[in-house]
N, C-alpha and C positions, 0 to 999 in steps of 0.2 A: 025598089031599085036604088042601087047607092049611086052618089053624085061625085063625081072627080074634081078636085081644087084642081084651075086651069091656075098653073103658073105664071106670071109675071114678070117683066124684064124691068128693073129700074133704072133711070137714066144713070151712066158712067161718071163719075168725077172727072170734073174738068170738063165737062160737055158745054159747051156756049150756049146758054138759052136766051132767054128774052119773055117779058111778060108787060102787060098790060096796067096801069096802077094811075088812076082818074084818068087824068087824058096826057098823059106820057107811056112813055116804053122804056121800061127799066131794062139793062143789062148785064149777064154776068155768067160763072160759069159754079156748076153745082159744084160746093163741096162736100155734100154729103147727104145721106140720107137720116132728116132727126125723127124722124117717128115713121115706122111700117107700116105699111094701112093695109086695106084686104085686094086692092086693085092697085091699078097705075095709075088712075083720078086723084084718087085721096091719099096716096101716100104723101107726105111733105118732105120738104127737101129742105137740107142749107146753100143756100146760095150767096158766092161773095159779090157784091157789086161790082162793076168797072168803071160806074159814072154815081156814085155817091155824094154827095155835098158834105164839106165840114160839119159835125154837129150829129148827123145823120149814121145809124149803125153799118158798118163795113158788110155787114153778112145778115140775110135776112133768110122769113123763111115762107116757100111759097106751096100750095099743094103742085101736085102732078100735072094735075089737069089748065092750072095757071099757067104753065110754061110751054115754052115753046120754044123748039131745036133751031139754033139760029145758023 
């Protein structure tokens, strides 16, 4: 019996998330998808900050599963 690839939705640019990072709660809103994964867990995302510190990169990168629709 052949097995069907269940397709996947990826979260939209510009979507507001939020994730979890030591004991703070990062925020920001996807810019993009950098690497395709085979689920919506593990695919990774670009995300620009909205509360970044000087020093610190504007746009980081989180899996699927890290984020969360704010």
């Amino acid at each position: 019996m052949a097995t069907k690839n269940k397709a996947f939705e990826t979260i939209p640019v510009g979507t507001k998330v939020s994730w979890h990072y030591r004991s703070a709660i990062g925020h920001g809103a996807v810019a993009g998808v950098s690497k395709m994964g085979t689920n919506a867990d593990n695919t990774m995302y670009s995300v620009r900050e909205t509360d970044h510190h000087p020093g610190e990169p504007a746009i980081v990168r989180h899996s699927g599963k890290a984020l969360s629709r704010a």
